[in-house]
LUMROVO-210117 format. One record per residue: x, y, z of N, C-alpha, C in turn; residue number from 1. Coordinates in steps of 0.02 Angstrom, whole numbers, plus 50000, padded with zeros to 5 digits. Example, Ala and Ser with C-alpha at 12.3 -4.5 7.8 and 13.67 -1.06 7.14 Angstrom:
# residues 2
LUMTOR  n_xx  n_yy  n_zz ca_xx ca_yy ca_zz  c_xx  c_yy  c_zz num
LUMTOR 50660 49716 50390 50615 49775 50390 50660 49835 50390   1
LUMTOR 50642 49888 50354 50684 49947 50357 50645 50002 50394   2
***
This chain:
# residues 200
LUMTOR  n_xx  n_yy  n_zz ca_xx ca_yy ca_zz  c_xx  c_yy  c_zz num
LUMTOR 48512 50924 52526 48488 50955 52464 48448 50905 52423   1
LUMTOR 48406 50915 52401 48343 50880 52374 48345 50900 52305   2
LUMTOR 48368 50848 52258 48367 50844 52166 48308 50828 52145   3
LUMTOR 48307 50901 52110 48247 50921 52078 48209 50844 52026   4
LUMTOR 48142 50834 52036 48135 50775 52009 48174 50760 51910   5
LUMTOR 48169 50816 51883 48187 50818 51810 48266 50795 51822   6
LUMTOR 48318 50813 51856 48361 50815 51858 48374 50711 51880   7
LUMTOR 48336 50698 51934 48333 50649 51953 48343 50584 51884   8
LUMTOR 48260 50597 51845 48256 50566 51788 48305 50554 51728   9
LUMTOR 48346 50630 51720 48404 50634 51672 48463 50576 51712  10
LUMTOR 48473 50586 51749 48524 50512 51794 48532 50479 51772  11
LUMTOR 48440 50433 51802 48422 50376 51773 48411 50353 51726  12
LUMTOR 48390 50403 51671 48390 50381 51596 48471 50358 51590  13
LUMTOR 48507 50416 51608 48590 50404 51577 48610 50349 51611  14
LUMTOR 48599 50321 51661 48625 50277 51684 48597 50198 51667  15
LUMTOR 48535 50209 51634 48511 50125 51613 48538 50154 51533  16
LUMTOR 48528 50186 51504 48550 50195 51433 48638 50148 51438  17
LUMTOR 48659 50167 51502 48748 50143 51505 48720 50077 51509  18
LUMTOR 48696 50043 51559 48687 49973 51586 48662 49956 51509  19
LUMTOR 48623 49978 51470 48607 49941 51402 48649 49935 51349  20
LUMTOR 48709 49988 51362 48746 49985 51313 48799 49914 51325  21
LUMTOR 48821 49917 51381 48862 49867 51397 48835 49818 51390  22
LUMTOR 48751 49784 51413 48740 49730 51413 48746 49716 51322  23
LUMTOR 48735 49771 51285 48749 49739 51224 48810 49728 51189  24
LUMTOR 48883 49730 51226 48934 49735 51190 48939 49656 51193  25
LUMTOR 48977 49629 51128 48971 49548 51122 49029 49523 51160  26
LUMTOR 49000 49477 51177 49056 49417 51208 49126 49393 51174  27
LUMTOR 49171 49401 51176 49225 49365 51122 49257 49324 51175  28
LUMTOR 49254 49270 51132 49267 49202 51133 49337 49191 51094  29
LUMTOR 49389 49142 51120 49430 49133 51093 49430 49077 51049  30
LUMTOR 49450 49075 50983 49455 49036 50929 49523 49008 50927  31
LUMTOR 49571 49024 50960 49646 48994 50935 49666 48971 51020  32
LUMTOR 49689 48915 51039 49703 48875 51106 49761 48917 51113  33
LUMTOR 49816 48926 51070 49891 48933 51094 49923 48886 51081  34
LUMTOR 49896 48829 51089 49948 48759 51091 49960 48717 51025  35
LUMTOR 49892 48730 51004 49890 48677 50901 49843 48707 50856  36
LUMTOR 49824 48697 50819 49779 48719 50759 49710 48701 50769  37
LUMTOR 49695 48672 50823 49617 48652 50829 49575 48703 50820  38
LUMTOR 49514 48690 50805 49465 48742 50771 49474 48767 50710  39
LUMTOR 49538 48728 50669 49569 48766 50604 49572 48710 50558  40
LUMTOR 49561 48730 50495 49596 48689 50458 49647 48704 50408  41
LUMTOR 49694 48666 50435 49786 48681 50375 49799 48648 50334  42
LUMTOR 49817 48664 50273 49819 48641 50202 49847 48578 50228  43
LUMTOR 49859 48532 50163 49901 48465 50188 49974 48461 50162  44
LUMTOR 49992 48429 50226 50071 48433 50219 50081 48504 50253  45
LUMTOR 50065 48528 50302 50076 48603 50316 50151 48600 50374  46
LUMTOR 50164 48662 50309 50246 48668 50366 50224 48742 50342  47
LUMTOR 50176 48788 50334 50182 48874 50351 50152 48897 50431  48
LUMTOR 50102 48848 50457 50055 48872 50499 50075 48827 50569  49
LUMTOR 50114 48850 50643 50118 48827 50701 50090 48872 50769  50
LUMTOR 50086 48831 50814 50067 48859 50881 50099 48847 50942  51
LUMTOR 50140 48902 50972 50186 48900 51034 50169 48940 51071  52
LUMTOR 50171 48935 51126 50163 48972 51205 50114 49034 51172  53
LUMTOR 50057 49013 51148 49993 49053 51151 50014 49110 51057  54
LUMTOR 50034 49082 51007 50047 49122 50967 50059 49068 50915  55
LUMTOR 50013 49112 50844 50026 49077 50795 50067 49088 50749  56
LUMTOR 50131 49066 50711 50174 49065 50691 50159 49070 50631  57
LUMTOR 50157 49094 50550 50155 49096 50501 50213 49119 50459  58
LUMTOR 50253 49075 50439 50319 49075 50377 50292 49031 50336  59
LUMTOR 50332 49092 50267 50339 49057 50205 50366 49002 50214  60
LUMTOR 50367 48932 50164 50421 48888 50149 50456 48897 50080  61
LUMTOR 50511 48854 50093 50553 48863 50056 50511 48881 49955  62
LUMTOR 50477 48851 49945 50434 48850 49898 50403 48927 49869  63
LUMTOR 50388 48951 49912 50335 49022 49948 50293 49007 49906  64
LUMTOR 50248 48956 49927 50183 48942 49897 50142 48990 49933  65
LUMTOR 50065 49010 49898 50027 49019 49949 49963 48980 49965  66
LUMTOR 49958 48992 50036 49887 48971 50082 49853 48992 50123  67
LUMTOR 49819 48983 50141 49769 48967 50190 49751 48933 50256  68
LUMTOR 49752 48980 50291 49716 48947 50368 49659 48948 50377  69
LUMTOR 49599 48904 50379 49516 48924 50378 49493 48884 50441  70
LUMTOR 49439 48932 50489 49396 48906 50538 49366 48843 50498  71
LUMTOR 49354 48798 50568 49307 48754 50544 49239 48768 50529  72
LUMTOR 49219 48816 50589 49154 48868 50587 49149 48899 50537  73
LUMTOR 49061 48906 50521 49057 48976 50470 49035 49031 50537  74
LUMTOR 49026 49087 50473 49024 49136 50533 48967 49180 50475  75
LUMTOR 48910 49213 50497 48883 49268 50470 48899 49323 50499  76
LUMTOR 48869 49350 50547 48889 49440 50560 48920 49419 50621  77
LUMTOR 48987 49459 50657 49043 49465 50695 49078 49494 50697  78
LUMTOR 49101 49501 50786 49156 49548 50779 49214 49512 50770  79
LUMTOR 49290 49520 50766 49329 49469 50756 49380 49522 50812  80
LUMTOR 49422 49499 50854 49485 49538 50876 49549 49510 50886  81
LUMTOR 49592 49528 50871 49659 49511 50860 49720 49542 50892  82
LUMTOR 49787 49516 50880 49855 49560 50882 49870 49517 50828  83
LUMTOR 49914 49566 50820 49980 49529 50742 50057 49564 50744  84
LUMTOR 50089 49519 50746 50168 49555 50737 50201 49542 50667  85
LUMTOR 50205 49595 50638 50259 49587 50589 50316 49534 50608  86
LUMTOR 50325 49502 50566 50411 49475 50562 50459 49481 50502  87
LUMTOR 50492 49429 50483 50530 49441 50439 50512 49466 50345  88
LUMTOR 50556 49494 50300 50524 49498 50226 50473 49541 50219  89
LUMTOR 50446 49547 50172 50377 49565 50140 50307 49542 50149  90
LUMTOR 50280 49568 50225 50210 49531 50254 50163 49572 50194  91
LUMTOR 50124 49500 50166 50083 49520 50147 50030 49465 50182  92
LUMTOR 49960 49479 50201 49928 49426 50231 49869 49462 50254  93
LUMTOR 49805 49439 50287 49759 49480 50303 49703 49402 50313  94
LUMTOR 49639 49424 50321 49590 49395 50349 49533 49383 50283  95
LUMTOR 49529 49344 50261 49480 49311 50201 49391 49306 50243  96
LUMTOR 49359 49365 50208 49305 49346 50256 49266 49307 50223  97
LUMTOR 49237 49251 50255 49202 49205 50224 49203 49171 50130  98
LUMTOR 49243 49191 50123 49265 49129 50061 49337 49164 50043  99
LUMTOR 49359 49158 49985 49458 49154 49970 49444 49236 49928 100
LUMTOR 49405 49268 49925 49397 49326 49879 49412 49389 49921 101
LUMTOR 49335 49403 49958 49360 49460 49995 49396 49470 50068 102
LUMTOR 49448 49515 50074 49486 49517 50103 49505 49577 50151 103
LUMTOR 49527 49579 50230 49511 49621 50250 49615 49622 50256 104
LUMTOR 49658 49669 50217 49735 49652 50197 49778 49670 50293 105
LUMTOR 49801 49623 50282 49869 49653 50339 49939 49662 50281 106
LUMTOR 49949 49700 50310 50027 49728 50278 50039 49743 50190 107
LUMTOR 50092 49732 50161 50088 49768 50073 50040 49739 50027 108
LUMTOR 50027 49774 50008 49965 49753 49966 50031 49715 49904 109
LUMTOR 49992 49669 49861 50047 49641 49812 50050 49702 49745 110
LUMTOR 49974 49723 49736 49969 49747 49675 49981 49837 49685 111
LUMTOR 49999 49861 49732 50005 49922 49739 50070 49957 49774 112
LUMTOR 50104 49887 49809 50177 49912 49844 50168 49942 49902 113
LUMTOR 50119 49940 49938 50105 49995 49992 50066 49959 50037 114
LUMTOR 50088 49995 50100 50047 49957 50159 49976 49970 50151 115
LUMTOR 49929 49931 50159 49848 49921 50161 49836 49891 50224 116
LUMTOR 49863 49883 50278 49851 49850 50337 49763 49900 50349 117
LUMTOR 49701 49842 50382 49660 49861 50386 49594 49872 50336 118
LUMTOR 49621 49873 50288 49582 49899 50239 49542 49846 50183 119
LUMTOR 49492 49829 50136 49464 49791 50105 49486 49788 50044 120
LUMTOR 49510 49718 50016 49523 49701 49964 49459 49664 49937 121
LUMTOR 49416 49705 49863 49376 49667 49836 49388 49646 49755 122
LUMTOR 49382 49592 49758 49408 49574 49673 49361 49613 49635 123
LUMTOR 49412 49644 49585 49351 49674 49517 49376 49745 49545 124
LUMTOR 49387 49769 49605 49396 49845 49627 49450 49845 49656 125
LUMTOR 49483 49804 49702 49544 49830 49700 49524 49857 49793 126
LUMTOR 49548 49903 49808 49559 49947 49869 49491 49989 49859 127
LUMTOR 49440 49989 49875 49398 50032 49839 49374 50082 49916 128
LUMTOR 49388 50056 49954 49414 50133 50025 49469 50134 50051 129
LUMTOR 49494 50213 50028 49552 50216 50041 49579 50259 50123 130
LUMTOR 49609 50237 50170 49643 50283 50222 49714 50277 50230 131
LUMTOR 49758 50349 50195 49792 50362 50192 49829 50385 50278 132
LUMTOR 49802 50371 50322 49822 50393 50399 49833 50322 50417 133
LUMTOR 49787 50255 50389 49822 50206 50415 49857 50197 50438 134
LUMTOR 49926 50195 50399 49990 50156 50387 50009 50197 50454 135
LUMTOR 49989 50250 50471 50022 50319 50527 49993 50240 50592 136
LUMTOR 49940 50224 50602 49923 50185 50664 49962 50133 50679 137
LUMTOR 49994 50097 50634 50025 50038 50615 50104 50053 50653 138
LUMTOR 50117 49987 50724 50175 49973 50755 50220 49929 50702 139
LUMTOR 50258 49937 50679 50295 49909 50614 50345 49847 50658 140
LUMTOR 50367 49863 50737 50419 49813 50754 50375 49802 50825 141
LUMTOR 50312 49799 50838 50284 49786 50896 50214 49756 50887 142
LUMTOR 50178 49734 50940 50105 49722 50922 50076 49755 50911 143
LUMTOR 50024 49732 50857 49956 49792 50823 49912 49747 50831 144
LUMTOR 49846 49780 50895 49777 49779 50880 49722 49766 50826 145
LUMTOR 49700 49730 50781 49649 49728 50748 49574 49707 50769 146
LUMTOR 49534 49749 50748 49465 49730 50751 49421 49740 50688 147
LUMTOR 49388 49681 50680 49351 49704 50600 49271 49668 50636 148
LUMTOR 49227 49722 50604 49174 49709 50634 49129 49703 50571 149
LUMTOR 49093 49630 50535 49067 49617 50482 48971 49618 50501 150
LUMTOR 48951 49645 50474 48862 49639 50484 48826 49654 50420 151
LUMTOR 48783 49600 50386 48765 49603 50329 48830 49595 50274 152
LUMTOR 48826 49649 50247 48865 49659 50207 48944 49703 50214 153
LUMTOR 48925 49764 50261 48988 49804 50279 49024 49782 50337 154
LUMTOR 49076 49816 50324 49142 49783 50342 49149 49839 50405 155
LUMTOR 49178 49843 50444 49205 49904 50478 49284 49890 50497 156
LUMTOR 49322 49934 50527 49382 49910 50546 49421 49932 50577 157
LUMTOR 49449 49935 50624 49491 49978 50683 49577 49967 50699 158
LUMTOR 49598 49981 50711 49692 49959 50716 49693 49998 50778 159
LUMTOR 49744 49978 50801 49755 49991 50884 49724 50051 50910 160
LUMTOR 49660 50036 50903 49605 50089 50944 49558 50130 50887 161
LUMTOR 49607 50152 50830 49584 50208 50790 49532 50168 50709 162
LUMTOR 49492 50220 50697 49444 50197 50680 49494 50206 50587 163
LUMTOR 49490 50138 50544 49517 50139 50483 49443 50136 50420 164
LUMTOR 49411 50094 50431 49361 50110 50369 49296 50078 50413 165
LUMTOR 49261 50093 50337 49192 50080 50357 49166 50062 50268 166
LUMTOR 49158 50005 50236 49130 49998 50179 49091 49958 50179 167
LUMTOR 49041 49958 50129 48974 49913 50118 49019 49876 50042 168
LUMTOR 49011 49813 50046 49033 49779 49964 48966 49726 49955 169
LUMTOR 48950 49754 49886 48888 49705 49876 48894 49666 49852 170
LUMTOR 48941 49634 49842 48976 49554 49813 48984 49492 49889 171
LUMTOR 48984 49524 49931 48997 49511 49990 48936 49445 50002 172
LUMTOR 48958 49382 50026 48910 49317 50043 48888 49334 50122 173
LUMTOR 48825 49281 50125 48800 49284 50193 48830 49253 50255 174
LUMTOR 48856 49187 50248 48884 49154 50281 48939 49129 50252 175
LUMTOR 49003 49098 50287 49057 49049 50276 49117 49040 50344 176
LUMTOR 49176 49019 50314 49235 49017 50368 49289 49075 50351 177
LUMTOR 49322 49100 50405 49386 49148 50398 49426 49103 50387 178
LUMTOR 49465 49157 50355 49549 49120 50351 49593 49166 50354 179
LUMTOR 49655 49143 50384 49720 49200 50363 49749 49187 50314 180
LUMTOR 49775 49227 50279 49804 49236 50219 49888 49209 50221 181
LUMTOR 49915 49178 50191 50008 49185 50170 49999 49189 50102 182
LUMTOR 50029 49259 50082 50015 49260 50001 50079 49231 49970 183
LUMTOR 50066 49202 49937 50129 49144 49893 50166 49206 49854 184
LUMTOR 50241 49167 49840 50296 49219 49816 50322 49267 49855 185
LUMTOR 50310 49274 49923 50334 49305 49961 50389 49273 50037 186
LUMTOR 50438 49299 50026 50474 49284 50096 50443 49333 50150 187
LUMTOR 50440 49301 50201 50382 49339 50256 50357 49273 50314 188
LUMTOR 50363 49316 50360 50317 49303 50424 50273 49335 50452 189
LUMTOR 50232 49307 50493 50187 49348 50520 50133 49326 50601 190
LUMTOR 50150 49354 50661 50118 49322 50724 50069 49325 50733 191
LUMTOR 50021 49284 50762 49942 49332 50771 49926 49308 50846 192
LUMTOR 49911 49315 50910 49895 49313 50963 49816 49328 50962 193
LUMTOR 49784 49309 51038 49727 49343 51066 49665 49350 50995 194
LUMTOR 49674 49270 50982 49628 49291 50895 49546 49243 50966 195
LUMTOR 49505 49333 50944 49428 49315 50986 49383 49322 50931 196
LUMTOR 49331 49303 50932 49271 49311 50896 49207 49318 50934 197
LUMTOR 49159 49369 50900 49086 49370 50934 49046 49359 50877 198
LUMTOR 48995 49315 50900 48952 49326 50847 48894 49371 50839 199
LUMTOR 48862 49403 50805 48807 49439 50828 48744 49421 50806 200
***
């Protein structure tokens, strides 16, 4: 049986349209060894931030100060991908994109009592997109998936597969370093594995 030439063409379009899509999905690269903090920098004197058999460890201390974990790298537009396990207390914590302001939250928000896992914290606004189905995606005693995908200015953001926001913040800088969050005054832990980055 002999395919009609039109039919032929529709194929081949669909089939290099695929080969283009893939060649453009980004590379992620791993940023965290498993074994120490290299590629990071930890406050001084750090007893919140460790690394064992491929996982980073984050507890309060006795103090419940808070800090900061920051790449040595800056980063402009990227995808970032992750896991994170809840542990003990009141996780509050999340991903600082490029300077200590805006914030992409894992777990209770401080100022609202409620899980925000996923979602953008911008000073001056507060939660200013809200998804109320979140918290529904969110493994509370298992691993959770994160992906936040930053370009220009908007943020995008995904939890184990499902799509959580999509906001533009125009306060938002061009370049800097991530960091994870331990928000001070809180008893809490929190794991993070498989931390990749792409740049775009």
């Amino acid at each position: 049986m002999i395919t009609p030439p039109r039919i032929q063409f529709l194929v081949l379009l669909a089939a290099t349209a695929a080969i283009t899509a893939q060649a453009k999905e980004p590379e992620l690269k791993s940023i965290f060894n498993g074994k120490d903090l290299s590629g990071w920098k930890a406050p001084e004197n750090n007893i919140w931030y460790s690394a064992k058999d491929g996982v980073l460890h984050i507890k309060s201390g006795p103090k419940k100060k808070g800090s900061a974990l920051w790449t040595e790298k800056e980063y402009t537009d990227f995808v970032l991908e992750c896991e994170f396990k809840f542990g003990e207390g009141t996780v509050d914590s999340g991903f600082y994109i490029k300077n200590s302001k805006e914030q992409i939250q894992i777990g209770i928000s401080g100022s609202l009592k409620v899980d925000m896992t996923a979602l953008a914290y911008i000073p001056g606004k507060g939660y200013p997109f809200r998804n109320e189905k979140a918290v529904t995606y969110l493994k509370k005693d298992d691993w959770n998936h994160l992906k936040i995908r930053v370009v220009g200015k908007t943020y995008e953001t995904w939890l184990n597969g499902k799509s959580v926001m999509k906001y533009t913040s125009e306060s938002a800088i061009e370049k800097g370093p991530l960091g994870i969050q331990l928000h001070g005054n809180r008893d809490m832990a929190i794991d993070f594995r498989n931390l990749k980055i792409a740049e775009l």
